[in-house]
C-alpha positions in Angstrom: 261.2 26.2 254.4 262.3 26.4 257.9 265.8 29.1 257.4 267.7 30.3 260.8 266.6 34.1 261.3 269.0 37.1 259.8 270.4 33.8 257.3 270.8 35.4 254.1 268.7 33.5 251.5 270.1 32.7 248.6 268.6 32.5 245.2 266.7 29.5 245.3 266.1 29.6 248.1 264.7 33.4 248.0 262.1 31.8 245.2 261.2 28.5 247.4 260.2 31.0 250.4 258.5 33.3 247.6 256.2 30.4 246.4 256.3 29.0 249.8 253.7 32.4 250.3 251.3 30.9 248.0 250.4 28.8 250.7 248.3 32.0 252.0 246.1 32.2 249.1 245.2 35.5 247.3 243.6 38.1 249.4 242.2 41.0 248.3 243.0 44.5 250.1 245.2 47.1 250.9 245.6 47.5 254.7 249.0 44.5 254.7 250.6 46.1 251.5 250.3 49.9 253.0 252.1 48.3 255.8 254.7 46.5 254.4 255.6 49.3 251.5 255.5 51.8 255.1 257.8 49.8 256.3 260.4 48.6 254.1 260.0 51.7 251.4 261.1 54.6 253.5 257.6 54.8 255.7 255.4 56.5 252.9 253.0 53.6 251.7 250.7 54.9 249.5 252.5 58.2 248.1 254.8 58.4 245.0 257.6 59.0 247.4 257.8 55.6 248.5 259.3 55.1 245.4 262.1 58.1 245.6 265.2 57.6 247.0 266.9 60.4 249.1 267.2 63.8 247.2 266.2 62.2 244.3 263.0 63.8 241.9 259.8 62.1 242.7 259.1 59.1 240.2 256.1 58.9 237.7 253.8 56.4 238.0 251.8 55.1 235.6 249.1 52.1 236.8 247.5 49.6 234.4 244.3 47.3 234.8 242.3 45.7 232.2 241.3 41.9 231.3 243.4 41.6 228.2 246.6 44.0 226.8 247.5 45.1 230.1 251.3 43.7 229.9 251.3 44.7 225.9 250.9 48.3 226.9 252.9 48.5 229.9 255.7 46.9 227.7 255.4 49.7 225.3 255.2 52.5 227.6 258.4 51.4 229.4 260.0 51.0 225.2 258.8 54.7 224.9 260.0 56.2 227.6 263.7 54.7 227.6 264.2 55.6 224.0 263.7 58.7 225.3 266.1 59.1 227.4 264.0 58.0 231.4 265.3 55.7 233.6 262.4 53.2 234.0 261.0 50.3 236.7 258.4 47.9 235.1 256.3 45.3 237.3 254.5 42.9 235.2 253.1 39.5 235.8 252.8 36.9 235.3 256.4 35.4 234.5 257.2 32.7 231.4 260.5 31.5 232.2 262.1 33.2 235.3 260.9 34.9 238.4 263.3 38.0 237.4 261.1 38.9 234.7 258.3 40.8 236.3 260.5 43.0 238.0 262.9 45.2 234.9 264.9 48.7 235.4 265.7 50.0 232.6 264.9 47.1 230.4 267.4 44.5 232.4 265.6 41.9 234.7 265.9 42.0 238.4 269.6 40.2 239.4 269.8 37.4 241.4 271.5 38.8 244.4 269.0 41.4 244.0 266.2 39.1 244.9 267.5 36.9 247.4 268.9 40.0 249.6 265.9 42.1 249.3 263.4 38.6 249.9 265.2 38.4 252.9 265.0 41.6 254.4 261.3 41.4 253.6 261.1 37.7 255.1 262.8 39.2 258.3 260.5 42.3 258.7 257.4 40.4 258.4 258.2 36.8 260.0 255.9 37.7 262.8 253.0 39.2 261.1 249.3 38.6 261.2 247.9 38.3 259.2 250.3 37.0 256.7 251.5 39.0 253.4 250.4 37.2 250.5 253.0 35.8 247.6 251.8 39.3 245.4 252.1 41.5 248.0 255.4 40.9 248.8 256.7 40.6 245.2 254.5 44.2 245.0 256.5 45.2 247.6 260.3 44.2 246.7 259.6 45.4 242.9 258.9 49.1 244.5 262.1 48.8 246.9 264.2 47.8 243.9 262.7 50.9 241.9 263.6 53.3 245.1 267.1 51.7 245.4 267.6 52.2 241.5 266.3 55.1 241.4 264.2 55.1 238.4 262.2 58.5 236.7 259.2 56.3 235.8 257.4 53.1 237.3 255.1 51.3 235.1 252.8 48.8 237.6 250.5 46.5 236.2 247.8 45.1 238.3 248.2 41.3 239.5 244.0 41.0 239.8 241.2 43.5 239.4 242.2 46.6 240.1 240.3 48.0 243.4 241.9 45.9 245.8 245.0 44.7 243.7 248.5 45.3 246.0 249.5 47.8 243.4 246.8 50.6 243.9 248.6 51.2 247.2 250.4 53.4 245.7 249.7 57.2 244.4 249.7 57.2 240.4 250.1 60.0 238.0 247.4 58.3 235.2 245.5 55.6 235.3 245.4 53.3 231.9 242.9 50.7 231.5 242.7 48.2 228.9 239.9 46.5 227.4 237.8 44.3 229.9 236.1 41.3 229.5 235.0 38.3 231.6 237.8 36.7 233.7 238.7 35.9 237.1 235.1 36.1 237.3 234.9 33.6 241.3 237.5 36.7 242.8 235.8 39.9 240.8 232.4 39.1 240.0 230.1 37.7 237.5 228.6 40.4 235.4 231.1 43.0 232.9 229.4 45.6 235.2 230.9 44.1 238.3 234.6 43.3 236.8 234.6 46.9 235.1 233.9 48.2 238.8 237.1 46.6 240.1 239.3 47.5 237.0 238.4 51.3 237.3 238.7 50.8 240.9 242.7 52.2 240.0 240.8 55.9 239.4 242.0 58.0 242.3 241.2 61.5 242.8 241.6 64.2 240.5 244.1 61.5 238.5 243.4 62.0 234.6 242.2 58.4 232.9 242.7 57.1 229.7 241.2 54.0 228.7 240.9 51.8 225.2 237.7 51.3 223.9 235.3 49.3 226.0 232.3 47.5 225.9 229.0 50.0 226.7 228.6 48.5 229.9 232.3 49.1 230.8 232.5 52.5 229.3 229.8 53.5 231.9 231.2 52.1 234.7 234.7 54.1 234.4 233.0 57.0 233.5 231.3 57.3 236.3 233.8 56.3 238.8 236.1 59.0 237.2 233.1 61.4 237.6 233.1 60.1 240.9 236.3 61.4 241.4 236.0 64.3 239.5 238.9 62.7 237.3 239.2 63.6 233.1 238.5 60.0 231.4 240.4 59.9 228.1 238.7 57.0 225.2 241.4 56.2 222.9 239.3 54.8 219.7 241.7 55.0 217.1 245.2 53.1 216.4 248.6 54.0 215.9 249.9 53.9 212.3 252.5 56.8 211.9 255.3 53.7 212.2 256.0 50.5 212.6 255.4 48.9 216.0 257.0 45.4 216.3 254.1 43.4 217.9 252.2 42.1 215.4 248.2 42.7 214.9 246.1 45.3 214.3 244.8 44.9 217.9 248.7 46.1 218.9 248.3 49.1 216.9 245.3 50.1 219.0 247.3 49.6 223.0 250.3 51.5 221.1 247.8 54.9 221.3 246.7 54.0 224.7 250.3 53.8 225.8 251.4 57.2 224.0 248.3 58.2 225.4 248.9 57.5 228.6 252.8 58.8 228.6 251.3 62.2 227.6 248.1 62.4 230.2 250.8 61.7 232.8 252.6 65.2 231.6 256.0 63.1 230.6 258.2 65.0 228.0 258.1 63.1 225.0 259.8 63.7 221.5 258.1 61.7 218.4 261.2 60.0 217.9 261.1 58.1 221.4 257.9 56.9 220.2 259.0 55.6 216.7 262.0 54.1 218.3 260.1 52.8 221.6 257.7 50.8 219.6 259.9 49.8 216.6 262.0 48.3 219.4 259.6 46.4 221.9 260.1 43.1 223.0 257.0 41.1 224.6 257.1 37.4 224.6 254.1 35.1 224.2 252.4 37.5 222.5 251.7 36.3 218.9 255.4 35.9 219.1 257.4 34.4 215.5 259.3 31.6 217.5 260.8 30.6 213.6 258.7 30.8 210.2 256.2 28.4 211.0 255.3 28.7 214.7 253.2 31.3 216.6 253.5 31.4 220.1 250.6 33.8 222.3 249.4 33.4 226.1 245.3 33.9 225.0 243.8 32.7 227.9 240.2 33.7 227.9 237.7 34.3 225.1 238.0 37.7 224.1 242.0 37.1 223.8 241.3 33.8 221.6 239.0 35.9 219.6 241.4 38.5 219.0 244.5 36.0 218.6 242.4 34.3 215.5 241.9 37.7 214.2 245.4 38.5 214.4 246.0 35.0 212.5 243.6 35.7 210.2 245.3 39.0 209.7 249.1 37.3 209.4 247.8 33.8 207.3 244.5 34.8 205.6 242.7 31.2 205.0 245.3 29.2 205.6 244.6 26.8 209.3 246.8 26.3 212.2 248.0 23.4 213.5 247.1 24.0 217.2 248.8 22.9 220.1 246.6 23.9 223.2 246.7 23.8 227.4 244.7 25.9 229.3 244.2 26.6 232.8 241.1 24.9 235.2 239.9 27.7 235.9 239.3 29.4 232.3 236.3 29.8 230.5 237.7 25.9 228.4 234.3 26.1 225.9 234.7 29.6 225.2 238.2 29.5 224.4 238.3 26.5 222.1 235.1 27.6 220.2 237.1 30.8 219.7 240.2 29.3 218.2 238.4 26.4 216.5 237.5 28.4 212.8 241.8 28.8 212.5 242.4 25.0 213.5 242.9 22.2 210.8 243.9 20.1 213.7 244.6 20.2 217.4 246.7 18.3 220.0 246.7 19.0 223.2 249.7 18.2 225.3 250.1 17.1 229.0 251.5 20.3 230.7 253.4 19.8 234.0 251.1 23.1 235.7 248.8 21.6 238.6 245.9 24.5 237.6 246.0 22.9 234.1 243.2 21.9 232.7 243.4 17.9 231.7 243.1 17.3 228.1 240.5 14.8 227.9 238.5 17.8 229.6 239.8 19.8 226.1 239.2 17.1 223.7 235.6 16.3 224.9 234.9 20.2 224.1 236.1 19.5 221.0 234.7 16.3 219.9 231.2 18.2 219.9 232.4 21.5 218.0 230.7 21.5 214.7 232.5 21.1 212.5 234.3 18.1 214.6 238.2 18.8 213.8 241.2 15.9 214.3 242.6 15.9 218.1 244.9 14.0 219.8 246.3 14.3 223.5 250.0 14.0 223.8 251.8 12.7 227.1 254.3 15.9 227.0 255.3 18.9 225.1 257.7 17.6 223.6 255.6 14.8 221.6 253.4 17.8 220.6 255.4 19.9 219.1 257.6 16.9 217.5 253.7 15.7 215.6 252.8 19.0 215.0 256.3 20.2 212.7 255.7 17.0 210.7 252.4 19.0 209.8 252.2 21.2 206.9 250.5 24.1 208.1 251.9 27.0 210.4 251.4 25.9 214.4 250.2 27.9 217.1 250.9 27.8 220.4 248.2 29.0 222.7 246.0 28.7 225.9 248.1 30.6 229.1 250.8 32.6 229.5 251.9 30.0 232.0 251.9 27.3 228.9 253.4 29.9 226.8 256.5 29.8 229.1 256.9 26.4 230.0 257.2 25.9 225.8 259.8 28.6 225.9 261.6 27.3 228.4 261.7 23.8 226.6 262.6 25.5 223.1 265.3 27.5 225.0 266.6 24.5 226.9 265.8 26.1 230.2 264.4 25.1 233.2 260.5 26.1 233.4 259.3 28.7 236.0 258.3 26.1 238.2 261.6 23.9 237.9 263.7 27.6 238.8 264.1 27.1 242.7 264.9 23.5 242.7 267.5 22.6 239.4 
Protein backbone atom coordinates (compact mmCIF):
# COMPACT_ATOMS: atom_id res chain seq x y z
CA UNK A 1 0.00 0.00 0.00
CA UNK A 2 2.19 2.73 -1.19
CA UNK A 3 1.01 5.88 1.68
CA UNK A 4 3.04 9.40 1.58
CA UNK A 5 5.39 9.33 4.80
CA UNK A 6 4.08 11.15 8.32
CA UNK A 7 0.28 10.48 6.31
CA UNK A 8 -1.76 9.48 9.15
CA UNK A 9 -3.43 6.11 8.29
CA UNK A 10 -6.67 5.64 8.84
CA UNK A 11 -8.60 2.68 9.95
CA UNK A 12 -8.60 0.67 7.05
CA UNK A 13 -6.09 1.58 5.97
CA UNK A 14 -3.96 0.93 9.39
CA UNK A 15 -5.35 -2.94 8.84
CA UNK A 16 -4.46 -3.08 4.92
CA UNK A 17 -0.70 -2.05 5.89
CA UNK A 18 -1.13 -4.61 9.01
CA UNK A 19 -1.91 -7.63 6.72
CA UNK A 20 0.12 -6.02 4.04
CA UNK A 21 3.16 -7.42 6.82
CA UNK A 22 2.10 -10.80 6.24
CA UNK A 23 3.89 -10.61 3.11
CA UNK A 24 7.19 -11.20 5.44
CA UNK A 25 6.16 -14.46 6.62
CA UNK A 26 6.50 -15.66 10.33
CA UNK A 27 9.90 -15.49 11.75
CA UNK A 28 10.86 -16.75 14.69
CA UNK A 29 13.20 -14.63 17.25
CA UNK A 30 13.58 -11.88 19.47
CA UNK A 31 16.38 -9.60 18.29
CA UNK A 32 13.52 -7.18 15.77
CA UNK A 33 10.85 -7.18 18.60
CA UNK A 34 13.50 -6.07 21.46
CA UNK A 35 14.14 -3.45 19.01
CA UNK A 36 11.02 -2.20 18.11
CA UNK A 37 9.40 -2.43 21.84
CA UNK A 38 13.11 -0.35 22.71
CA UNK A 39 12.11 1.89 20.50
CA UNK A 40 8.56 2.86 20.47
CA UNK A 41 7.94 1.62 24.41
CA UNK A 42 10.04 4.09 26.22
CA UNK A 43 13.57 2.29 25.40
CA UNK A 44 13.28 -0.74 27.87
CA UNK A 45 12.52 -3.88 25.54
CA UNK A 46 12.54 -6.65 27.42
CA UNK A 47 11.74 -5.31 31.21
CA UNK A 48 8.25 -4.88 32.78
CA UNK A 49 8.85 -1.26 32.57
CA UNK A 50 8.28 -1.05 28.95
CA UNK A 51 4.95 -1.42 29.92
CA UNK A 52 4.77 1.51 32.76
CA UNK A 53 4.07 4.79 31.91
CA UNK A 54 5.75 7.74 33.74
CA UNK A 55 5.44 7.55 37.58
CA UNK A 56 3.14 5.06 37.27
CA UNK A 57 3.62 1.42 39.47
CA UNK A 58 5.28 -1.25 37.35
CA UNK A 59 2.66 -3.60 35.63
CA UNK A 60 2.25 -7.44 36.25
CA UNK A 61 2.71 -9.64 33.72
CA UNK A 62 1.42 -12.79 33.31
CA UNK A 63 2.66 -14.88 29.96
CA UNK A 64 0.65 -17.88 28.50
CA UNK A 65 1.84 -20.75 26.01
CA UNK A 66 0.25 -24.03 25.52
CA UNK A 67 -1.26 -25.94 22.33
CA UNK A 68 -4.85 -25.76 23.50
CA UNK A 69 -6.73 -23.36 26.36
CA UNK A 70 -4.25 -20.84 26.10
CA UNK A 71 -6.95 -17.92 25.18
CA UNK A 72 -9.62 -19.70 27.72
CA UNK A 73 -7.25 -19.00 30.55
CA UNK A 74 -6.04 -15.74 29.69
CA UNK A 75 -9.77 -14.76 29.26
CA UNK A 76 -10.32 -15.75 32.81
CA UNK A 77 -7.44 -14.31 34.44
CA UNK A 78 -8.21 -10.88 32.85
CA UNK A 79 -12.41 -11.69 34.34
CA UNK A 80 -10.55 -12.29 37.72
CA UNK A 81 -8.58 -9.61 38.06
CA UNK A 82 -11.09 -6.77 37.01
CA UNK A 83 -13.78 -8.03 39.30
CA UNK A 84 -11.28 -7.27 41.56
CA UNK A 85 -10.82 -4.11 41.24
CA UNK A 86 -7.14 -4.07 38.49
CA UNK A 87 -6.94 -2.22 35.54
CA UNK A 88 -6.06 -4.85 32.91
CA UNK A 89 -4.37 -5.20 29.17
CA UNK A 90 -5.15 -8.53 27.40
CA UNK A 91 -3.31 -9.64 23.95
CA UNK A 92 -4.80 -12.65 22.54
CA UNK A 93 -4.98 -14.09 19.08
CA UNK A 94 -6.16 -15.06 16.90
CA UNK A 95 -9.21 -12.62 16.05
CA UNK A 96 -12.99 -13.96 14.98
CA UNK A 97 -14.55 -10.93 13.71
CA UNK A 98 -12.44 -7.73 14.13
CA UNK A 99 -8.82 -6.90 14.33
CA UNK A 100 -9.66 -4.91 17.75
CA UNK A 101 -10.22 -7.98 19.55
CA UNK A 102 -6.85 -9.20 20.39
CA UNK A 103 -5.88 -6.11 21.89
CA UNK A 104 -8.65 -5.34 25.31
CA UNK A 105 -8.01 -2.78 28.38
CA UNK A 106 -10.08 -3.24 30.82
CA UNK A 107 -12.41 -5.52 28.99
CA UNK A 108 -13.23 -2.85 25.92
CA UNK A 109 -11.42 -3.66 22.56
CA UNK A 110 -8.75 -1.49 21.11
CA UNK A 111 -10.60 1.88 19.33
CA UNK A 112 -10.24 2.54 16.03
CA UNK A 113 -8.31 5.74 16.13
CA UNK A 114 -6.31 3.90 18.58
CA UNK A 115 -5.05 1.60 15.89
CA UNK A 116 -4.65 3.61 12.98
CA UNK A 117 -2.59 6.38 15.03
CA UNK A 118 -0.36 3.98 16.88
CA UNK A 119 0.02 1.65 13.26
CA UNK A 120 1.31 4.64 12.00
CA UNK A 121 3.83 5.75 14.31
CA UNK A 122 5.08 2.21 14.19
CA UNK A 123 4.89 2.09 10.21
CA UNK A 124 7.02 5.48 10.39
CA UNK A 125 9.67 4.19 12.87
CA UNK A 126 10.36 1.05 11.07
CA UNK A 127 9.89 2.00 7.18
CA UNK A 128 13.51 1.59 6.77
CA UNK A 129 14.30 -1.44 8.59
CA UNK A 130 16.11 -4.61 7.79
CA UNK A 131 15.24 -6.85 8.23
CA UNK A 132 11.56 -6.33 8.16
CA UNK A 133 9.17 -6.59 11.44
CA UNK A 134 6.81 -9.30 10.91
CA UNK A 135 2.74 -8.83 11.01
CA UNK A 136 2.94 -10.35 14.99
CA UNK A 137 5.64 -8.48 15.89
CA UNK A 138 4.28 -5.30 15.30
CA UNK A 139 0.81 -6.08 16.57
CA UNK A 140 3.06 -7.46 19.79
CA UNK A 141 4.46 -4.30 19.78
CA UNK A 142 1.36 -1.76 19.52
CA UNK A 143 -0.75 -4.04 22.05
CA UNK A 144 2.25 -3.25 24.71
CA UNK A 145 2.26 0.68 23.71
CA UNK A 146 -1.52 0.75 24.14
CA UNK A 147 -1.10 -0.99 27.67
CA UNK A 148 1.78 1.73 28.62
CA UNK A 149 -0.40 4.61 27.30
CA UNK A 150 -3.48 3.18 29.34
CA UNK A 151 -1.74 2.49 31.93
CA UNK A 152 -3.00 -0.83 33.03
CA UNK A 153 -1.91 -2.81 36.66
CA UNK A 154 -1.91 -6.19 34.84
CA UNK A 155 -0.95 -7.42 31.22
CA UNK A 156 -2.07 -10.81 30.28
CA UNK A 157 0.06 -11.87 26.83
CA UNK A 158 -0.70 -14.93 25.14
CA UNK A 159 1.88 -16.34 22.89
CA UNK A 160 1.09 -16.05 18.94
CA UNK A 161 3.44 -19.52 18.31
CA UNK A 162 5.56 -21.68 20.50
CA UNK A 163 6.72 -20.04 23.13
CA UNK A 164 10.81 -19.68 22.96
CA UNK A 165 11.01 -17.46 20.17
CA UNK A 166 7.28 -16.15 20.11
CA UNK A 167 7.41 -11.91 20.02
CA UNK A 168 5.87 -11.96 23.39
CA UNK A 169 8.71 -13.50 25.57
CA UNK A 170 10.48 -10.26 24.88
CA UNK A 171 9.26 -9.12 27.64
CA UNK A 172 10.05 -9.78 31.55
CA UNK A 173 6.94 -11.75 33.21
CA UNK A 174 6.02 -12.20 36.67
CA UNK A 175 4.62 -16.16 36.11
CA UNK A 176 4.68 -18.15 33.54
CA UNK A 177 1.27 -20.33 32.76
CA UNK A 178 1.36 -23.09 30.44
CA UNK A 179 -1.52 -24.95 29.21
CA UNK A 180 -1.85 -28.40 28.00
CA UNK A 181 0.42 -29.24 24.84
CA UNK A 182 -0.15 -31.35 22.20
CA UNK A 183 0.85 -31.74 18.52
CA UNK A 184 0.46 -28.60 16.39
CA UNK A 185 2.24 -26.23 14.33
CA UNK A 186 4.40 -29.10 14.23
CA UNK A 187 6.61 -27.65 10.36
CA UNK A 188 7.53 -24.21 12.67
CA UNK A 189 8.13 -26.16 16.30
CA UNK A 190 9.00 -29.59 15.69
CA UNK A 191 7.77 -33.04 15.23
CA UNK A 192 7.93 -34.90 18.46
CA UNK A 193 5.73 -33.65 22.06
CA UNK A 194 9.30 -33.45 23.36
CA UNK A 195 10.36 -30.89 20.89
CA UNK A 196 6.95 -28.69 20.98
CA UNK A 197 7.03 -28.96 24.97
CA UNK A 198 10.71 -27.40 24.62
CA UNK A 199 9.39 -24.30 22.77
CA UNK A 200 6.27 -23.90 25.06
CA UNK A 201 8.39 -23.85 28.29
CA UNK A 202 10.76 -21.89 26.40
CA UNK A 203 8.50 -18.76 28.29
CA UNK A 204 10.43 -19.99 31.82
CA UNK A 205 12.76 -17.22 32.69
CA UNK A 206 14.95 -17.07 35.58
CA UNK A 207 13.95 -17.42 39.04
CA UNK A 208 10.03 -16.78 37.48
CA UNK A 209 7.63 -19.22 39.46
CA UNK A 210 5.67 -21.75 36.85
CA UNK A 211 2.42 -23.10 36.92
CA UNK A 212 1.30 -25.37 34.40
CA UNK A 213 -2.00 -27.75 33.76
CA UNK A 214 -1.54 -31.22 33.66
CA UNK A 215 0.61 -32.53 30.82
CA UNK A 216 1.42 -35.39 29.01
CA UNK A 217 4.69 -37.41 30.78
CA UNK A 218 6.80 -36.36 28.06
CA UNK A 219 5.77 -32.61 28.52
CA UNK A 220 5.80 -32.66 32.25
CA UNK A 221 9.52 -33.55 31.94
CA UNK A 222 10.40 -31.18 29.62
CA UNK A 223 9.13 -28.04 31.83
CA UNK A 224 10.39 -29.42 34.76
CA UNK A 225 13.59 -29.42 33.73
CA UNK A 226 13.73 -26.18 31.97
CA UNK A 227 12.37 -24.67 35.21
CA UNK A 228 15.13 -26.62 37.08
CA UNK A 229 17.15 -25.08 34.57
CA UNK A 230 16.39 -21.94 35.77
CA UNK A 231 16.15 -22.69 39.18
CA UNK A 232 12.36 -21.56 38.76
CA UNK A 233 9.35 -23.32 41.29
CA UNK A 234 7.03 -25.34 38.63
CA UNK A 235 3.43 -25.41 40.00
CA UNK A 236 1.06 -28.75 38.42
CA UNK A 237 -2.41 -27.75 38.74
CA UNK A 238 -4.27 -31.44 38.65
CA UNK A 239 -7.47 -30.69 40.04
CA UNK A 240 -10.54 -28.39 38.83
CA UNK A 241 -12.36 -25.54 40.07
CA UNK A 242 -15.81 -26.35 41.55
CA UNK A 243 -16.38 -23.86 44.49
CA UNK A 244 -18.78 -21.81 41.75
CA UNK A 245 -20.05 -21.56 38.69
CA UNK A 246 -17.78 -20.54 35.80
CA UNK A 247 -19.68 -19.64 32.58
CA UNK A 248 -17.71 -21.62 29.90
CA UNK A 249 -19.09 -24.69 29.61
CA UNK A 250 -17.14 -28.30 30.13
CA UNK A 251 -15.52 -29.90 32.61
CA UNK A 252 -12.17 -29.24 30.73
CA UNK A 253 -13.05 -25.31 31.67
CA UNK A 254 -13.22 -26.15 35.21
CA UNK A 255 -9.73 -27.43 35.07
CA UNK A 256 -7.94 -23.82 33.10
CA UNK A 257 -10.22 -21.88 35.84
CA UNK A 258 -7.51 -23.39 38.65
CA UNK A 259 -4.62 -22.73 36.39
CA UNK A 260 -5.76 -19.16 36.04
CA UNK A 261 -6.37 -18.61 39.93
CA UNK A 262 -3.33 -20.38 40.04
CA UNK A 263 -1.50 -18.32 38.21
CA UNK A 264 -3.03 -14.82 39.59
CA UNK A 265 -1.77 -16.09 42.99
CA UNK A 266 1.96 -17.42 41.98
CA UNK A 267 2.26 -13.95 40.43
CA UNK A 268 1.74 -12.48 44.22
CA UNK A 269 -1.60 -10.43 42.89
CA UNK A 270 -4.03 -9.51 45.87
CA UNK A 271 -6.97 -11.40 45.33
CA UNK A 272 -10.31 -11.72 47.41
CA UNK A 273 -12.60 -14.99 46.71
CA UNK A 274 -15.25 -12.89 45.58
CA UNK A 275 -13.18 -11.56 42.38
CA UNK A 276 -12.89 -15.07 41.61
CA UNK A 277 -16.60 -16.09 41.83
CA UNK A 278 -17.49 -12.97 40.08
CA UNK A 279 -14.51 -13.12 37.47
CA UNK A 280 -15.48 -16.54 36.23
CA UNK A 281 -19.36 -16.29 36.72
CA UNK A 282 -18.87 -13.34 34.30
CA UNK A 283 -16.40 -14.49 31.39
CA UNK A 284 -17.05 -13.97 28.01
CA UNK A 285 -14.97 -16.14 25.28
CA UNK A 286 -16.40 -16.68 21.93
CA UNK A 287 -15.96 -19.77 19.81
CA UNK A 288 -15.51 -21.68 22.62
CA UNK A 289 -18.31 -24.27 22.88
CA UNK A 290 -20.26 -21.09 22.68
CA UNK A 291 -24.61 -21.46 22.93
CA UNK A 292 -25.13 -19.31 19.71
CA UNK A 293 -29.27 -20.17 20.42
CA UNK A 294 -30.69 -23.61 21.79
CA UNK A 295 -29.67 -25.78 19.16
CA UNK A 296 -26.31 -24.58 17.91
CA UNK A 297 -22.81 -25.00 19.34
CA UNK A 298 -20.19 -22.94 18.11
CA UNK A 299 -16.11 -23.96 19.19
CA UNK A 300 -12.70 -23.05 17.17
CA UNK A 301 -11.21 -27.00 17.85
CA UNK A 302 -8.63 -27.04 15.49
CA UNK A 303 -6.36 -29.99 16.19
CA UNK A 304 -7.03 -33.38 17.64
CA UNK A 305 -6.60 -33.02 21.18
CA UNK A 306 -9.18 -29.93 21.02
CA UNK A 307 -11.71 -32.12 18.83
CA UNK A 308 -11.23 -34.83 21.45
CA UNK A 309 -12.04 -32.61 24.22
CA UNK A 310 -14.85 -30.61 22.32
CA UNK A 311 -16.74 -34.19 21.85
CA UNK A 312 -16.23 -34.74 25.45
CA UNK A 313 -17.65 -31.62 26.29
CA UNK A 314 -20.66 -32.57 23.90
CA UNK A 315 -20.96 -35.64 25.33
CA UNK A 316 -20.97 -33.90 28.63
CA UNK A 317 -23.82 -31.15 27.51
CA UNK A 318 -26.09 -33.86 25.10
CA UNK A 319 -25.23 -37.34 26.37
CA UNK A 320 -26.07 -39.74 23.29
CA UNK A 321 -27.81 -37.56 21.33
CA UNK A 322 -25.45 -36.70 17.63
CA UNK A 323 -24.59 -33.44 16.12
CA UNK A 324 -25.30 -32.28 13.02
CA UNK A 325 -21.76 -31.09 12.07
CA UNK A 326 -20.85 -28.33 10.00
CA UNK A 327 -17.02 -28.46 9.56
CA UNK A 328 -13.88 -26.26 7.78
CA UNK A 329 -10.58 -26.67 8.81
CA UNK A 330 -7.36 -25.22 7.91
CA UNK A 331 -4.57 -26.89 5.22
CA UNK A 332 -2.36 -27.08 7.43
CA UNK A 333 -4.18 -29.19 10.44
CA UNK A 334 -3.80 -32.57 11.27
CA UNK A 335 -7.55 -33.08 8.67
CA UNK A 336 -7.60 -37.20 9.59
CA UNK A 337 -7.09 -36.61 13.19
CA UNK A 338 -9.50 -34.11 13.63
CA UNK A 339 -12.47 -35.68 11.75
CA UNK A 340 -11.85 -39.13 13.36
CA UNK A 341 -12.05 -37.17 16.62
CA UNK A 342 -15.43 -35.54 16.01
CA UNK A 343 -16.88 -38.46 13.98
CA UNK A 344 -18.43 -40.70 17.24
CA UNK A 345 -20.79 -37.16 17.96
CA UNK A 346 -21.83 -36.74 14.20
CA UNK A 347 -25.15 -38.13 12.68
CA UNK A 348 -24.28 -36.18 9.72
CA UNK A 349 -21.78 -33.70 8.36
CA UNK A 350 -21.61 -30.91 5.76
CA UNK A 351 -18.92 -29.21 5.03
CA UNK A 352 -19.15 -25.76 3.70
CA UNK A 353 -16.91 -23.71 1.23
CA UNK A 354 -15.19 -21.08 3.49
CA UNK A 355 -13.87 -17.96 1.90
CA UNK A 356 -10.14 -18.50 4.02
CA UNK A 357 -7.27 -19.19 1.37
CA UNK A 358 -5.43 -21.70 4.28
CA UNK A 359 -8.75 -23.65 4.16
CA UNK A 360 -8.72 -26.90 3.67
CA UNK A 361 -11.09 -27.84 0.38
CA UNK A 362 -13.88 -30.03 1.24
CA UNK A 363 -13.59 -32.80 -1.05
CA UNK A 364 -10.14 -33.06 0.79
CA UNK A 365 -12.76 -33.48 4.18
CA UNK A 366 -15.30 -35.66 2.60
CA UNK A 367 -12.79 -38.18 1.22
CA UNK A 368 -11.51 -38.58 5.00
CA UNK A 369 -14.78 -39.23 5.66
CA UNK A 370 -16.12 -41.43 3.18
CA UNK A 371 -13.54 -44.13 4.59
CA UNK A 372 -14.40 -43.53 8.49
CA UNK A 373 -15.98 -46.61 9.73
CA UNK A 374 -18.83 -46.26 10.38
CA UNK A 375 -19.26 -44.19 6.89
CA UNK A 376 -21.65 -41.13 8.09
CA UNK A 377 -23.89 -38.85 5.44
CA UNK A 378 -21.80 -35.72 4.01
CA UNK A 379 -22.39 -33.26 1.71
CA UNK A 380 -20.21 -30.09 0.65
CA UNK A 381 -22.00 -26.92 0.50
CA UNK A 382 -20.97 -23.89 -1.90
CA UNK A 383 -21.15 -21.32 1.19
CA UNK A 384 -21.98 -20.98 4.78
CA UNK A 385 -24.91 -19.93 4.31
CA UNK A 386 -26.39 -23.13 2.46
CA UNK A 387 -24.80 -25.02 5.39
CA UNK A 388 -26.30 -23.74 8.06
CA UNK A 389 -29.74 -23.13 6.16
CA UNK A 390 -29.60 -27.62 5.59
CA UNK A 391 -28.37 -28.13 8.78
CA UNK A 392 -31.49 -26.11 10.98
CA UNK A 393 -33.90 -28.18 8.79
CA UNK A 394 -32.16 -31.14 10.79
CA UNK A 395 -33.38 -32.40 13.98
CA UNK A 396 -30.50 -32.69 15.99
CA UNK A 397 -28.39 -29.94 17.82
CA UNK A 398 -25.50 -28.51 15.16
CA UNK A 399 -22.03 -27.90 15.85
CA UNK A 400 -19.93 -25.60 14.50
CA UNK A 401 -16.35 -26.54 14.44
CA UNK A 402 -12.81 -26.89 12.79
CA UNK A 403 -10.74 -23.16 13.40
CA UNK A 404 -11.14 -20.36 15.21
CA UNK A 405 -10.82 -18.54 11.86
CA UNK A 406 -14.17 -20.55 10.64
CA UNK A 407 -15.60 -19.89 14.01
CA UNK A 408 -15.44 -16.17 13.20
CA UNK A 409 -16.29 -15.89 9.75
CA UNK A 410 -19.84 -17.84 10.94
CA UNK A 411 -20.15 -15.14 13.54
CA UNK A 412 -19.63 -12.54 11.45
CA UNK A 413 -22.41 -13.99 9.04
CA UNK A 414 -24.83 -14.70 12.05
CA UNK A 415 -24.11 -11.15 13.26
CA UNK A 416 -24.42 -9.56 9.82
CA UNK A 417 -20.98 -8.31 9.96
CA UNK A 418 -18.24 -8.10 7.75
CA UNK A 419 -15.63 -11.20 8.33
CA UNK A 420 -12.13 -10.44 9.59
CA UNK A 421 -10.86 -10.66 6.19
CA UNK A 422 -13.65 -8.32 4.54
CA UNK A 423 -12.65 -5.50 7.71
CA UNK A 424 -10.11 -3.24 5.67
CA UNK A 425 -11.87 -3.17 2.45
CA UNK A 426 -16.09 -2.82 3.20
Amino acid sequence: MNVAPRTRLNYKQALAWLYGLQRFGIKLGLENIRRLLDECCSGVCVKRQALAAANASTPKVIHVAGTNGKGSVCAMIDSICRAQGYRTGLFTSPHLVTFRERIRVNGEMISEDAVADDVTIIRDLIADWDPHPTFFEVITALALKHFRDAKINIAILETGLGGRLDATNAVQSDVSVITPIGLDHEEWLGNTLAQIAGEKAGIIKPGVPVVSAPQQPRAEEVIRARAAECRSSVQFVNGTYHASPVALRGEYQKQNASVAVAAIQAANIDLKERAIVRGLAAIEWPARFQKWDERTIIDGAHNPSAARILAQTWREVFGNQKATLVLAVLLDKDLRGICEALAPIAASIFLPKIRSERAAAPAELAKIFSVIAPPLPHSITSTIRDALKIARAKPNPILITGSLHFAGEVLAHLRGEPAAFEECSQ
